[in-house]
Structure formats: structure tokens, C-alpha cells
MIVO-598690 format. One record per residue (C-alpha): residue number from 1; x negated, y negated, z negated. Coordinates in nm, 3 decimals, m for minus. Layout:
REM residues N
resi / x / y / z
NUM / X / Y / Z
...
This chain:
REM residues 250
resi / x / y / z
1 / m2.519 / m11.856 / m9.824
2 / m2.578 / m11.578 / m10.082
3 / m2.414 / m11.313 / m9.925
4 / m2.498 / m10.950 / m9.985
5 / m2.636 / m10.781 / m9.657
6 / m2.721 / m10.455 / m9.540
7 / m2.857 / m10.441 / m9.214
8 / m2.917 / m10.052 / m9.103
9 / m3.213 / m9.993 / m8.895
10 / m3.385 / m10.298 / m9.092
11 / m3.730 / m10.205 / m9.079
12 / m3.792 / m10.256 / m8.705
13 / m3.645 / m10.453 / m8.394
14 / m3.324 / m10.614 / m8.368
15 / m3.250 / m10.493 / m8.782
16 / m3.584 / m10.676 / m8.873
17 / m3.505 / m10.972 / m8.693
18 / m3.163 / m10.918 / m8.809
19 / m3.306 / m10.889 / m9.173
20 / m3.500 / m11.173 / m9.097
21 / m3.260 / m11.421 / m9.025
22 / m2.998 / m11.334 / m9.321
23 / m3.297 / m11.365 / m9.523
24 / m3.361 / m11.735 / m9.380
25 / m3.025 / m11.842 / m9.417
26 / m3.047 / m11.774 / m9.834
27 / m2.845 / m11.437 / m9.788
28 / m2.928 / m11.173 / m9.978
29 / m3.067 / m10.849 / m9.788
30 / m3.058 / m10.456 / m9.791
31 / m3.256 / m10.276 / m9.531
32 / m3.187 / m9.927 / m9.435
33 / m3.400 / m9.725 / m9.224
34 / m3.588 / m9.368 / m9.223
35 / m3.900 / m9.488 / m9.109
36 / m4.219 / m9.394 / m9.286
37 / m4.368 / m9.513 / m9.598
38 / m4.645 / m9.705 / m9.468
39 / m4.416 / m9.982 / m9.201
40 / m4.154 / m9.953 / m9.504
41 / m4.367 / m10.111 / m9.708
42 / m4.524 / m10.336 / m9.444
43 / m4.159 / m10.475 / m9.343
44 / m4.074 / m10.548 / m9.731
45 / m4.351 / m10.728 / m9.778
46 / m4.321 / m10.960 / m9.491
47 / m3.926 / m11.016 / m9.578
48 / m4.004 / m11.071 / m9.925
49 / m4.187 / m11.384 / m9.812
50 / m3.853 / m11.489 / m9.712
51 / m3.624 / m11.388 / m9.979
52 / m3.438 / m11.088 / m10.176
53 / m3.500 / m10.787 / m9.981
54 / m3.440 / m10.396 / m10.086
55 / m3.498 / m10.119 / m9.913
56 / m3.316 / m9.758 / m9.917
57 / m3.407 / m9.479 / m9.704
58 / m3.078 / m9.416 / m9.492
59 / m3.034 / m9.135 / m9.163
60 / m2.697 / m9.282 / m9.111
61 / m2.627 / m8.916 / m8.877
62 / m2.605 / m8.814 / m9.301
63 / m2.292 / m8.888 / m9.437
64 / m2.390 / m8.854 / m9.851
65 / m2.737 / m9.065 / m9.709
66 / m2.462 / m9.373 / m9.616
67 / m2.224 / m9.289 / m9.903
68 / m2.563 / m9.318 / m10.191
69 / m2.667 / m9.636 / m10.005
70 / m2.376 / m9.845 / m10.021
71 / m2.332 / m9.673 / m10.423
72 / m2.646 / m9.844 / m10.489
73 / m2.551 / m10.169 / m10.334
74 / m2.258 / m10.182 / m10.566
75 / m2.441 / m10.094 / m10.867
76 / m2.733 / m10.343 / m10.778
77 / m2.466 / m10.648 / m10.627
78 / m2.118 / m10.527 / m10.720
79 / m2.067 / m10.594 / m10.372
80 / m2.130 / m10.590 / m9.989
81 / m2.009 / m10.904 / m9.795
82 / m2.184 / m10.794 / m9.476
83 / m2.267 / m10.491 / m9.258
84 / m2.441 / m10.544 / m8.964
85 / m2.497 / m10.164 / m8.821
86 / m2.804 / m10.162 / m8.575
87 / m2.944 / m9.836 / m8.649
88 / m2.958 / m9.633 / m8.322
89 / m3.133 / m9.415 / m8.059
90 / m3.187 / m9.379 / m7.704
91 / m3.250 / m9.028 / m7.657
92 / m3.437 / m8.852 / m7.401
93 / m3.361 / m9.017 / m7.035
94 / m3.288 / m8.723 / m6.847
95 / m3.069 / m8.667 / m6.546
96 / m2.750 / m8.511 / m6.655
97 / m2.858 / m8.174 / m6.479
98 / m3.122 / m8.132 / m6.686
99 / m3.063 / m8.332 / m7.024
100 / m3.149 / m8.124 / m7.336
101 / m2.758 / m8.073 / m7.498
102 / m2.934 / m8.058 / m7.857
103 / m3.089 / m8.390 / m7.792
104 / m2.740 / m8.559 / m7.654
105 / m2.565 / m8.390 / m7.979
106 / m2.843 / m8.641 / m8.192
107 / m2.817 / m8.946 / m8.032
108 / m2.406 / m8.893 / m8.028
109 / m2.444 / m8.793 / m8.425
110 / m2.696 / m9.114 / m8.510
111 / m2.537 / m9.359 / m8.254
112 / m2.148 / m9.236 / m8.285
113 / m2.141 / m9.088 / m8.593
114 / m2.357 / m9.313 / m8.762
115 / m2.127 / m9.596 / m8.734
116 / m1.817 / m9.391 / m8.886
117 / m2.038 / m9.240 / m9.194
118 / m2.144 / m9.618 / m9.242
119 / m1.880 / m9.807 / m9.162
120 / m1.669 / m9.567 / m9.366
121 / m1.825 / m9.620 / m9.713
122 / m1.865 / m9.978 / m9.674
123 / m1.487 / m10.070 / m9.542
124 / m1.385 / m9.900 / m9.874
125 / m1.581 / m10.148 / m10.107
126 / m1.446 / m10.414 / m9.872
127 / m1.082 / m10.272 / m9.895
128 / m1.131 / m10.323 / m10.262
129 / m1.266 / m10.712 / m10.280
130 / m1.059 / m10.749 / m9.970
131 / m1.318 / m10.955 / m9.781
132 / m1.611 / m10.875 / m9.579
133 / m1.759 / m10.836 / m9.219
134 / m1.895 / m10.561 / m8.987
135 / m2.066 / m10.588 / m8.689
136 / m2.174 / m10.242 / m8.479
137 / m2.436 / m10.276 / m8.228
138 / m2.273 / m10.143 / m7.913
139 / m2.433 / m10.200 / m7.575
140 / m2.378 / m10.292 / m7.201
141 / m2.361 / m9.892 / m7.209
142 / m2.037 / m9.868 / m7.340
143 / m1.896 / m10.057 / m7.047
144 / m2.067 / m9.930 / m6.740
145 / m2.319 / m9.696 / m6.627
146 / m2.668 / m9.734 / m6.575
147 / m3.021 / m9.537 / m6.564
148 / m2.968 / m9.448 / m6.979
149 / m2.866 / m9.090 / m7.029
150 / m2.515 / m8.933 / m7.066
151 / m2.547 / m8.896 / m7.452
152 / m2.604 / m9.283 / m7.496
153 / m2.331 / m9.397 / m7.286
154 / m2.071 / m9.168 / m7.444
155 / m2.196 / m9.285 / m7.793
156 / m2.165 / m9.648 / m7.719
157 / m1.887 / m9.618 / m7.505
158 / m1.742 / m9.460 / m7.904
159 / m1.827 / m9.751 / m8.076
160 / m1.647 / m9.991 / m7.896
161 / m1.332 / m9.796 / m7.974
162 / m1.484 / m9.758 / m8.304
163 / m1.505 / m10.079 / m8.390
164 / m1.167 / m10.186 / m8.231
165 / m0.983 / m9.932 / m8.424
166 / m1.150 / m10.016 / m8.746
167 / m1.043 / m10.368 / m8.697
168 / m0.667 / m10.268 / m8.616
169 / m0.688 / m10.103 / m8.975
170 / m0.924 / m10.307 / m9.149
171 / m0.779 / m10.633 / m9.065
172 / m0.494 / m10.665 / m9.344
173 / m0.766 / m10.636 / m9.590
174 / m0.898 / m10.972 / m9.467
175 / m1.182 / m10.758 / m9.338
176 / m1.320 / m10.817 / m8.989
177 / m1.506 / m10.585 / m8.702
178 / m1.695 / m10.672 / m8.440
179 / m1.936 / m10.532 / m8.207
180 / m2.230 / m10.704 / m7.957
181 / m2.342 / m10.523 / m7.706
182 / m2.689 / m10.628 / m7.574
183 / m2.880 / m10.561 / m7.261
184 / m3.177 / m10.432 / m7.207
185 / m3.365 / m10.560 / m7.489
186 / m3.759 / m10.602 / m7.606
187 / m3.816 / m10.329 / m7.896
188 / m3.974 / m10.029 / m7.909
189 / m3.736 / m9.798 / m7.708
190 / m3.798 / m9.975 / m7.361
191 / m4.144 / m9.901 / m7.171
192 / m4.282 / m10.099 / m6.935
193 / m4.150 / m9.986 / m6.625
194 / m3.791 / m10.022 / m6.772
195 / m3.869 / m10.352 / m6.897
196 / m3.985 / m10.468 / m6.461
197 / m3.630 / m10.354 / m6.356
198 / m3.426 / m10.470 / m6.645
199 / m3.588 / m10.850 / m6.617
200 / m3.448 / m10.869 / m6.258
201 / m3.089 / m10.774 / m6.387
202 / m3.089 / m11.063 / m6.643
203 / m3.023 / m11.400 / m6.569
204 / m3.325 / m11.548 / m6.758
205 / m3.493 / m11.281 / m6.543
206 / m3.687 / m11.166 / m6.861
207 / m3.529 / m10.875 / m7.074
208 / m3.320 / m11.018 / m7.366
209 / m3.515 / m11.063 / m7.728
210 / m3.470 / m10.883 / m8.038
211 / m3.416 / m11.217 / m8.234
212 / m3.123 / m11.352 / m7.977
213 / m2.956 / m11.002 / m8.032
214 / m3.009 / m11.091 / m8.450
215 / m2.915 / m11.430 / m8.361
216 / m2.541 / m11.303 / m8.207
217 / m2.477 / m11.096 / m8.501
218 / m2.533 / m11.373 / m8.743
219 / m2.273 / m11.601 / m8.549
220 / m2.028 / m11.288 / m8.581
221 / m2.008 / m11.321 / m8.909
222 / m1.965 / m11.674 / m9.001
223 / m1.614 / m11.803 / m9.145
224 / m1.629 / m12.004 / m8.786
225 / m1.586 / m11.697 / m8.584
226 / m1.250 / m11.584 / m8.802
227 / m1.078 / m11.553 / m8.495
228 / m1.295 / m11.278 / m8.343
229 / m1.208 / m10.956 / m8.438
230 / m1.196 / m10.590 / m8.269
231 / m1.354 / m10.747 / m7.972
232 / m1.700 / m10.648 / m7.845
233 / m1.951 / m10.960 / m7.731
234 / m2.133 / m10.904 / m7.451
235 / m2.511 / m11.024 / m7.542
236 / m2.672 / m10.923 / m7.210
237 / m2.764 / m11.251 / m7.092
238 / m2.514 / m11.185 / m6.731
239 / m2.594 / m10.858 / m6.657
240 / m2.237 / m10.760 / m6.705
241 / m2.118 / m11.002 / m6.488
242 / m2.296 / m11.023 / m6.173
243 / m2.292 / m10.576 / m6.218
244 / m2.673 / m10.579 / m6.136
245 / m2.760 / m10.788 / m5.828
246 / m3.116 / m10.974 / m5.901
247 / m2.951 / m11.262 / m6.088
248 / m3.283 / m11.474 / m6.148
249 / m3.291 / m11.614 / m5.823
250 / m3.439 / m12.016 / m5.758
């Protein structure tokens, strides 16, 4: 399609496979991320198989880190037609009695404040071509409670609203925000145990994969889905809607 992409939290899990598939569908693709040197360069390689990739280091919790990125976007494109915001963190999973407040301030300043720094930069290119798309990665989290800590639930429960009032203001600039908000999903962040009781609370009764979360995003941002806008889709495969019970049941 041609399109110019960033994709925050590129270099690993639902932002590769979110990478990935922009990258497969002839879009062209900036990855963000602050992982280390040696899977930076791993992950470019693979995605330059695919197409035009180009990575900037980006802690989106760093306002001038998001504000440099989407300058050299600009300078390299001279635009930014997508945004698809997965960068994020779970935190420690603590009970709220004993969570660690310094840790809950980080995951609200990378998962909360990420989206603003990001979102912020980018909407005001947008505002300026007066086109474009965003899509946050929320969660099921920002919705109802489960076993994740405090600090994630109150940042994803902030995105939501984030993204709703971005679109309320956004929206006259033919600019449109979205959020998905997965389930428990495959990546790095979920052990094994956590991955056993999340596959019962799915319908598939697996735990939902990176690429279907990459897949959801991509829809969001076709001209087909113009309608959509400042509402959150739920990609949590049912969870949401049977509120837990064992759903994969024969």
C-alpha cells in the first residue's frame, strides 16, 4: 500500500509481527524500540527480507525520545500515515499490599504516558496532512480486573480514555484512533504458569498469538474500517465475554 509506518515496540512480539505484516502488505516500516544492539540488528535483518524497514531507538516514557523519532520520520518520508503504538510493560505482579510504588510509577510512565508523548508528536504531523491512523494497544485490563498488578490496570484502563479522547479531537482532521485490547497473549511477558490459566479463559482454549493481535491492528487501519473510531476492540478471543468461566469446553 506504501504507507509510512511506525510501529513502537517493533523489535519483539506483537510490534514485530506488527512490523511484519505492514512490511508484507508493501507498507513502508519504522520500528521503535530500546532493546539492545545485538536483537536490533537481528530484527532488521529479518524485516529487511521483507521490505523497507528503519529502526530508531525510542523509550516512549521520554518525551524528546518520541518527539526526535517522529522528526526523523518526517525528514526521511515527509510523512507518517500510520501509528500503531504497542510498546508496553507489565511490571512486577505483586499484590497491591506489597507492590513496589517506584515500579507502578514505570509501567504507568511507559504504558500511560507513553501513548500521550507518542501519540502527541505524531497527531501533529497528521493535523498537518490531515490524514492518518493510530492504533494504541490497550488490553482486557483496561476493562476488568484480573491477576495483573494495580499499575497495569490503571495504565490501560488510561489508554482507553486516551485513545477515545484523542479521537473526539483528532477526528476533524480526518484523523482516526483506535485501540485493541488483547488477552492474554504469547510473547515474552507471560511465563508458563500464566500461560496454563490464561488458555482455559480463551475460547480457542490456547492463549491468543502475537500475529492475530498484529493481524487486528492492521484491519484498524484500513480505509474499510472508516467507521471505527474512539472505540476500543476487544482481541481476547471471548474472554471478555463469558468474564472467565473455562470457555473451551467440548
Amino acid at each position: 500500500m506504501d504507507r509510512i509506518v511506525i510501529v513502537t515496540g517493533g523489535t519483539r512480539g506483537i510490534g514485530y509481527e506488527t512490523a511484519k505484516k505492514y512490511l508484507n502488505e508493501n507498507d513502508k516500516v519504522i520500528i521503535a524500540s530500546i532493546d539492545d544492539e545485538k536483537t536490533v540488528e537481528k530484527v532488521v535483518q529479518e524485516l529487511s527480507q521483507i521490505g523497507e524497514v528503519t529502526f530508531y531507538k525510542c523509550n516512549v516514557a521520554c518525551k524528546e525520545d518520541c518527539e526526535d523519532l517522529v522528526k526523523e520520520t518526517i525528514l526521511k518520508y515527509g510523512r507518517i500515515d500510520v501509528l500503531a503504538h504497542v510498546a508496553g510493560i507489565v511490571g512486577k505482579r505483586d499484590a497491591f499490599t506489597e507492590i513496589d510504588l517506584e515500579d507502578t510509577l514505570n509501567v504507568i510512565k511507559v504504558n500511560l504516558m507513553g501513548t500521550i508523548n507518542i501519540g502527541h508528536y505524531v497527531s501533529q504531523e497528521m493535523v498537518k496532512q490531515k490524514s492518518g491512523v493510530i492504533v494504541n494497544v490497550g488490553s482486557i485490563c483496561g476493562f476488568m480486573a484480573n491477576s495483573e498488578a494495580i499499575g497495569y490496570h490503571a495504565s490501560k484502563g488510561g489508554v482507553k480514555m486516551v485513545t477515545q479522547a484523542m479521537a473526539r479531537e483528532l477526528s476533524p482532521y480526518g484523523i482516526r484512533v483506535v485501540s485493541v485490547a488483547p488477552g492474554w497473549v504469547k510473547t515474552g511477558m507471560i511465563d508458563k504458569p500464566i500461560e496454563e490459566m490464561g488458555s482455559k479463559l480463551h475460547m480457542k482454549g490456547r492463549i491468543i498469538e502475537p500475529k492475530e493481535i498484529a493481524d487486528a491492528i492492521y484491519l484498524m487501519t484500513l480505509k474499510e474500517a472508516s467507521a471505527i473510531n474512539g472505540s476500543t476492540v476487544m482481541v481476547d478471543d471471548g474472554y471478555s465475554s463469558f468474564k472467565g468461566i473455562d470457555g473451551y469446553q467440548i
